[in-house]
C-alpha positions in Angstrom: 90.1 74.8 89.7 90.4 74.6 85.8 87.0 74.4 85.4 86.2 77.6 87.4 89.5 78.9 85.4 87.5 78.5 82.0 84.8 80.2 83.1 86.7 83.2 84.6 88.9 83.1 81.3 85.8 84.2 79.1 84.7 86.8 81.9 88.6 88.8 80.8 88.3 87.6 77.3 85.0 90.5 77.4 87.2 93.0 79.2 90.7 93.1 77.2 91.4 96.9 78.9 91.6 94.7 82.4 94.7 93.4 83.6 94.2 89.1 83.7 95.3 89.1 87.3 93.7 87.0 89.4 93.9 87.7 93.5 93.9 84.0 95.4 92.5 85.3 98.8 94.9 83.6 101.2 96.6 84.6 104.1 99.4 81.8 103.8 99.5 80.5 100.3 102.1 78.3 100.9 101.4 76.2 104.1 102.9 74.3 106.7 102.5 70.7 105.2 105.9 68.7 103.8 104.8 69.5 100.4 103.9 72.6 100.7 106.0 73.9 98.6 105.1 71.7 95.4 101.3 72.3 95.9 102.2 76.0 95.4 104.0 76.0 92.6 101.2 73.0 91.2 98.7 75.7 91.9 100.9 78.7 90.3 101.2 76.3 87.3 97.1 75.7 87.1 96.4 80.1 87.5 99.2 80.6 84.9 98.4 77.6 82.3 94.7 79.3 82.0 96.7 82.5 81.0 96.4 84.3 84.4 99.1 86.4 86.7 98.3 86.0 90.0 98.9 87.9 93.5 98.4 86.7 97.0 99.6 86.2 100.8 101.9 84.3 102.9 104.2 84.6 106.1 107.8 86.0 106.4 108.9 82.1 108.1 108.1 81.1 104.4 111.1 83.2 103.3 113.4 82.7 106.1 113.2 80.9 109.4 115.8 80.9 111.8 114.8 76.9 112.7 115.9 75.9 109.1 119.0 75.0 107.9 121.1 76.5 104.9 119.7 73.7 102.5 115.9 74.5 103.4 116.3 78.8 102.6 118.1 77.6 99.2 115.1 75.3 98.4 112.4 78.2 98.8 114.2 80.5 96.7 114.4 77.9 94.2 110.6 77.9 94.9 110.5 81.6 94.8 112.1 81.9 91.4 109.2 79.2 90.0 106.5 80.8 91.4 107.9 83.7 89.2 108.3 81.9 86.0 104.4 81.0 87.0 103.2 84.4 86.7 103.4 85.6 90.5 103.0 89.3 90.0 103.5 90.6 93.6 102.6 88.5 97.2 102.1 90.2 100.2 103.6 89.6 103.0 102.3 90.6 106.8 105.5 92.4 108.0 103.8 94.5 110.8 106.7 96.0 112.8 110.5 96.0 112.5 110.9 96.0 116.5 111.0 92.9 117.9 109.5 93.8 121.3 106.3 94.6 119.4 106.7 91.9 117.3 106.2 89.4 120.5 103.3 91.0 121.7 101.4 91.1 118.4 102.3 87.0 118.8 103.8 86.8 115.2 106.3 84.3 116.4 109.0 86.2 113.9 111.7 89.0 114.8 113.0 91.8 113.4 116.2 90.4 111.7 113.6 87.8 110.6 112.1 90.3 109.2 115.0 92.5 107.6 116.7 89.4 105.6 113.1 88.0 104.5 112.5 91.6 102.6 116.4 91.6 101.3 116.1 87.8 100.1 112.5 88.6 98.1 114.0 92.1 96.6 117.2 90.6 95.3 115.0 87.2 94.1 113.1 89.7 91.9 110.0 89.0 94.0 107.1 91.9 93.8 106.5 92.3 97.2 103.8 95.0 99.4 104.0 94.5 103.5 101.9 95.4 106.1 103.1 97.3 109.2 101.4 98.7 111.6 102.8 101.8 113.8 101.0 102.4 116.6 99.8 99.9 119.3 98.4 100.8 123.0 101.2 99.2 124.9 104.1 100.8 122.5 106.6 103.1 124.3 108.1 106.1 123.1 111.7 104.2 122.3 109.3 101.7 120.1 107.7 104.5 118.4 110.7 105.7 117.1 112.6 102.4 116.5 110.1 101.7 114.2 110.2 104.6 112.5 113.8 104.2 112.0 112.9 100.7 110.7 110.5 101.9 108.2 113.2 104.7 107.1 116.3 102.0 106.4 117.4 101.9 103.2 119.3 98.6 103.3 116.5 96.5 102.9 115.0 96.9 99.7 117.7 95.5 97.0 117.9 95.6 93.4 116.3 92.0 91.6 119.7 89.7 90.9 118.2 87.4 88.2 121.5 86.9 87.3 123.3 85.8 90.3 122.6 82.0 91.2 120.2 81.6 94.6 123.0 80.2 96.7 125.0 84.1 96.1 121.4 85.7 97.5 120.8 83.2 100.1 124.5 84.2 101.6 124.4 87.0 100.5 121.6 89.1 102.1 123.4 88.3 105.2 126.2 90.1 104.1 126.7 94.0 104.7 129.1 94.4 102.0 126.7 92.3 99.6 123.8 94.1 100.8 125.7 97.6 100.4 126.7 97.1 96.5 122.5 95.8 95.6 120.4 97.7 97.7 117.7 100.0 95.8 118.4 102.8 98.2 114.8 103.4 98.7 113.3 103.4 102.4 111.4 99.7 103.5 108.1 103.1 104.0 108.1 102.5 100.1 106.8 99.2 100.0 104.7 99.0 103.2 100.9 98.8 101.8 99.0 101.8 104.3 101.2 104.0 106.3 100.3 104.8 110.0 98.1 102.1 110.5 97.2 101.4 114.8 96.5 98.1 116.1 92.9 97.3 116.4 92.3 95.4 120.2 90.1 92.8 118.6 87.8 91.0 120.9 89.5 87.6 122.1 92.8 88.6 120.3 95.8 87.7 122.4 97.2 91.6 122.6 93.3 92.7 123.7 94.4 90.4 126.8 97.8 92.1 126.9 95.6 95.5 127.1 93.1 94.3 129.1 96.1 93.0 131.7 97.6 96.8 131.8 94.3 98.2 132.4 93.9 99.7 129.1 90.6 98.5 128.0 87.4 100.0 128.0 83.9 99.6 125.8 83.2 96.6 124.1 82.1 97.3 119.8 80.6 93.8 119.1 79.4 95.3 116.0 82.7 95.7 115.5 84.3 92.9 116.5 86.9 94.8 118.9 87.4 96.8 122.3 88.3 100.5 122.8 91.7 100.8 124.5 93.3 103.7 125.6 97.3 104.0 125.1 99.7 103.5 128.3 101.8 106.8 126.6 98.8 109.6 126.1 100.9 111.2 123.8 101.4 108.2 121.2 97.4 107.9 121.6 97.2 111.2 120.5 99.7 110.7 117.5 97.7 107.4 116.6 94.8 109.5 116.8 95.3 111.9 114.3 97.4 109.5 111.9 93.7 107.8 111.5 92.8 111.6 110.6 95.0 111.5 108.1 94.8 108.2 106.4 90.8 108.4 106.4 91.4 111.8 105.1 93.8 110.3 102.0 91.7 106.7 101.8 89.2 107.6 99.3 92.4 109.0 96.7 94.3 106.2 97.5 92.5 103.8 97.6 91.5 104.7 94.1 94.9 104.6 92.7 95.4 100.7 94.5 92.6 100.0 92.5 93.6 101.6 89.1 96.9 99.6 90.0 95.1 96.4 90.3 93.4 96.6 87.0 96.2 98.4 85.0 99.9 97.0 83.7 102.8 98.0 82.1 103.7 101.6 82.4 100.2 102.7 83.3 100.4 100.6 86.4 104.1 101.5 87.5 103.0 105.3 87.0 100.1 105.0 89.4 102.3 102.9 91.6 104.8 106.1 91.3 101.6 108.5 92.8 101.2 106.1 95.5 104.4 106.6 96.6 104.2 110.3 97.0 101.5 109.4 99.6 103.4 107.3 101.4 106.6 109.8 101.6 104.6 112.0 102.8 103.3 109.4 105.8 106.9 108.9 106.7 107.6 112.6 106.6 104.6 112.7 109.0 105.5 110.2 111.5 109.0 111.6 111.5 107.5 115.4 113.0 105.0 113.4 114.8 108.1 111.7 117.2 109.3 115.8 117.4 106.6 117.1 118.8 106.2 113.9 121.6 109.6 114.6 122.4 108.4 118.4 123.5 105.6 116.7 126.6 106.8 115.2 129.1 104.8 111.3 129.6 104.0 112.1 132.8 101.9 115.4 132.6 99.5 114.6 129.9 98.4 118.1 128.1 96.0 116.9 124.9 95.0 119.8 124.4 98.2 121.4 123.5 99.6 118.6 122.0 96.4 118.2 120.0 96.3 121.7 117.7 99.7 120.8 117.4 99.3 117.4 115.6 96.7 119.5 113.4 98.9 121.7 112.4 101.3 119.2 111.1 98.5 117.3 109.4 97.8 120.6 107.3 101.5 121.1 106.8 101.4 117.7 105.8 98.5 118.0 103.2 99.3 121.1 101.5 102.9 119.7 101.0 101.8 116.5 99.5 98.9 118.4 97.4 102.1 120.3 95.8 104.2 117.0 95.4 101.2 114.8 93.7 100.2 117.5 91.0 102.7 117.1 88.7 102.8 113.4 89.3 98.6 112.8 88.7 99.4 115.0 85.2 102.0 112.0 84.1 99.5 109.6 85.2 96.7 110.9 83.4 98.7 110.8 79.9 99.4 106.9 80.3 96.0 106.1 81.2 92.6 104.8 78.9 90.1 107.4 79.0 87.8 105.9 81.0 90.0 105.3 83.9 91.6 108.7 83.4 87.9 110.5 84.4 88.3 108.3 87.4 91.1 109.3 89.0 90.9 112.9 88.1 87.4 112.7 89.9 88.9 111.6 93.1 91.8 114.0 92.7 89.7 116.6 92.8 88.0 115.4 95.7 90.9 115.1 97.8 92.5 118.6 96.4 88.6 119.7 97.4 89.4 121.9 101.1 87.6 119.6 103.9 88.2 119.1 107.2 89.6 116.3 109.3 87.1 113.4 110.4 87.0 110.1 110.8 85.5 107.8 108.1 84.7 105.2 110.9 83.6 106.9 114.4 83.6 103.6 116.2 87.4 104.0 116.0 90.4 101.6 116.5 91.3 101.2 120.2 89.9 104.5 121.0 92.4 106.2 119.3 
């Protein structure tokens, strides 16, 4: 690893305008073995001696798990706080629902308390965090639709970094209304989730593909694709799922540029693109929240697309135009903090997605049939 370090070092030293982040490409960087934690921090030491930040992935159970005692949480904050001082600039953490009945079936072996004190405990430990979540799944039910949209909306999750306060306060303290009350941020857990209105995909040989498959919800086989249509048990979240994927391909190309500004970028720069990222992602929630609505106004048992469908367009316009409005003064503050060179970017794909279009998939082979 030092040696491939080296190399990589004199790659950044020709590019001084990129960020020296390195991305370790890990779905759980800390692991299950008794020294788990050690070999982390031994490899966060090794990325940061070569004069590197670093990002990368690992489970909610390596924040809190319900199994361990009081003595075990305290020890991974401790960790938590030295991956820090060993330049962790943000880890990602696979979230994907606040509802525990989803939660089972997507097998993630967590729950939504779980999940809830893992996001307080990293927030208050001063650890950059992003989650993924995803809203819709085939099997979901109205009630779980809109749970999760509550869970998305609370505002008692994300909490102010306590560098000051000693672990053991956090550890205890997260669990604590009153504690939680005084720290939080005030800003809604939609803030921090990664891509809004994501559906599960029904990948072939996945364990919820069998679920779907079991309720009869399966249909055509994508091996190119490595998944199965599925159709959803409630036609009226299929639909919603449907046109969310309208909306996020029609926002990916915009967005996606500004994650990748972000990536390269730090310091003010960076939070100001973070800050236009964030107007997307209001607008998401503010979606999902007129999406649930306008379910509420057809009745599950008489399945009417195509007077449910126009409808979900017409919020998806509603949506677009308002978010347009929001983003233009935010892209102008962005545009002042950024090098030339990426400034021409951005305002390239800003005036792409202010460009009138219409609403199409990027991918036609879609997710679960949506």
């Amino acid at each position: 690893m030092p040696t491939v370090l080296a190399a990589m070092s004199k790659v950044f030293d020709r590019h001084p305008e990129t960020s020296r982040t390195l991305y370790l490409v890990d779905e759980e960087f800390i692991g299950g073995d008794p020294d788990a934690a050690p070999r982390a921090l031994a490899v966060a030491d090794t990325v940061h001696s070569a004069g590197f930040r670093w990002e990368s992935s690992c489970r909610v159970d390596q924040v809190v798990d319900p199994h361990r005692d009081r003595q075990w949480h305290l020890d991974r904050a401790h960790m938590w706080h030295g991956l820090l001082q060993r330049g962790l600039r943000r880890m990602l953490f696979g979230v994907e629902s606040g509802v525990t009945s989803i939660l089972e079936r997507f097998n993630k072996e967590t729950t939504a308390e779980q999940n809830a004190l893992a996001i307080r405990t990293l927030t208050a430990l001063g650890v950059p965090t992003r989650f993924t979540y995803i809203t819709f799944d085939p099997l979901m039910t109205r009630d779980e639709l809109a749970e999760s949209h509550a869970f998305q909306a609370r505002t008692d999750l994300l909490l102010r970094p306590l560098p000051h306060l000693p672990v053991e306060t956090i550890v205890d303290g997260v669990r604590d209304e009153t504690f939680v009350a005084a720290h939080t941020t005030g800003r809604p857990l939609h803030t921090g989730i990664s891509y809004m209105l994501v559906s599960m995909e029904c990948l072939i040989g996945a364990a919820y593909t069998r679920r779907a498959e079991q309720a009869g919800l399966t249909r055509t086989v994508r091996p190119s694709m490595g998944r199965v249509d599925a159709d959803y048990a409630d036609w009226r979240i299929g639909s919603a799922s449907h046109h969310a994927q309208l909306w996020i391909d029609r926002n990916f190309a915009f967005d996606y540029t500004l994650k990748s500004l972000e990536k390269i970028l730090d310091g003010q720069a960076r939070r100001q693109v973070r800050a236009a990222r964030v107007v997307l992602k209001n607008a998401a929630a503010t979606l999902l929240g007129r999406m649930l609505d306008l379910i509420d106004r057809h009745p599950l048992h008489t399945p009417a697309p195509e007077a449910l469908n126009p409808a979900l367009i017409d919020l998806l316009n509603r949506g677009l135009g308002e978010v347009q409005a929001a983003m233009a003064p935010t892209i102008t503050t962005v545009l002042a903090v950024l090098p030339a060179d990426r400034a021409d970017i951005l305002t390239t794909a800003h005036t792409h997605w202010t460009t009138p279009a219409g609403w199409a998939l990027i991918n036609t082979a879609d997710p679960c049939g949506t």
